[in-house]
Residue, then its C-alpha position, 0 to 999 in steps of 0.5 A: x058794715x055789719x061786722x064793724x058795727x056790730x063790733x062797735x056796739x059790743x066795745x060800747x059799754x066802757x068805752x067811757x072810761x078806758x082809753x083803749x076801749x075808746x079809741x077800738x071804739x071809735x075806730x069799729x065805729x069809723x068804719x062802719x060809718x066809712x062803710x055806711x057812706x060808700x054804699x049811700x054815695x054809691x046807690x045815689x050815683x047810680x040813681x042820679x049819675x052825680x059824680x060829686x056825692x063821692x067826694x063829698x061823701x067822702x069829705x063828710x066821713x073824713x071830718x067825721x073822723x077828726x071831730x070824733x077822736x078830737x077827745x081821744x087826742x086830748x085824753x091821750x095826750x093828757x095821759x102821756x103828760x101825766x095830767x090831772x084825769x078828767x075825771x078827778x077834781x083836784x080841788x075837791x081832793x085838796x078840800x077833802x083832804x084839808x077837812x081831815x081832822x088834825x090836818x092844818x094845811x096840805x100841799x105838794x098834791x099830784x095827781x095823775x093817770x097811771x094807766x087808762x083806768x088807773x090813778x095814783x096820788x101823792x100829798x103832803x099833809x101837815x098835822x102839827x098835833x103829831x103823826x095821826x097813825x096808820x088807821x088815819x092813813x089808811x081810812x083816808x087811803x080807803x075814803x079817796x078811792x070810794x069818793x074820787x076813784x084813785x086807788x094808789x094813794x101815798x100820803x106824807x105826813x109833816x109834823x110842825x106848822x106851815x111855813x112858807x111854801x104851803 
C-alpha cells in the first residue's frame, strides 16, 4: 500500500499531460486504494463478522477503477484515431491563422496527436498577394507552438483567391 502510493504520488506531477503518465498513474493509484480497502474490509469483518463488507468492498474499488480510466479510454482512443487533442481548440488555431496578414481564407486544417505529448498540423493558407516568404512561414510556425503547443507545423501556401472548397 505504501509503495503504491508512494509511486503513485511521484507519477503525480505530469500526469496531466502525457498519456503514459496517466494511466501508471492511475494504475499505482488503483492499487493502492485495492490495497486500502482489503485491510478496511478485512478489520471490519473482524470487528463485526459481517461477511457482505468484502464483496461490497469489493465492488466499490471496482467501479472505482472504471470511472477513473473512463478519461484514459477516451484520450487514448482519441490518440489511436488521430483526433483533435484536447488540449488544442481548433477554431482557435483556424482564427489565428485567418488574421495572419496576407492571409484571405484557410482550409484544409488537421490537427492531430502525433505522440502523447507531441502535435503536428497542417494548413493551407490562400495569400492572393504572393508567396509571404519563409520568415512569415516560420514566425507563424514559431507563434503556433507558443499560443497552442504544436510543435510540428506544416503550412502550404495557395496563391490566387478562394474558389470552391475553401
Amino acid at each position: 500500500m505504501v509503495v503504491n502510493g508512494a509511486t503513485a504520488w511521484l507519477l503525480h506531477h505530469g500526469h496531466e499531460h502525457d498519456l503514459n503518465l496517466r494511466g501508471a498513474y492511475l494504475h499505482m493509484l488503483a492499487d493502492a486504494a485495492v490495497s486500502v480497502a482489503v485491510a478496511a474490509a478485512g478489520a471490519a469483518i473482524l470487528m463485526t463478522g459481517w461477511l457482505w463488507l468484502d464483496p461490497a468492498m469489493t465492488l466499490v474499488v471496482g467501479v472505482f477503477i472504471v470511472w477513473s480510466t473512463l478519461g484514459l479510454l477516451r484520450d487514448a482512443t482519441n490518440l489511436a484515431l488521430h483526433g483533435v487533442p484536447g488540449s488544442v481548440e481548433s477554431a482557435e488555431v483556424r482564427a489565428y491563422l485567418a488574421r495572419l496578414a496576407g492571409v484571405e481564407n484557410v482550409h484544409d486544417l488537421h490537427i492531430w496527436a502525433m505522440s502523447t505529448t507531441e502535435t503536428a498540423m497542417t494548413a493551407h493558407l490562400v495569400c492572393p498577394a504572393g508567396h509571404p516568404g519563409d520568415t512569415f512561414l516560420d514566425a507563424a510556425a514559431h507563434e503556433i507552438g507558443d499560443r497552442f503547443g504544436i510543435r510540428h507545423v506544416t503550412l502550404q501556401v495557395e496563391l490566387g483567391h478562394c474558389g470552391k472548397g475553401c
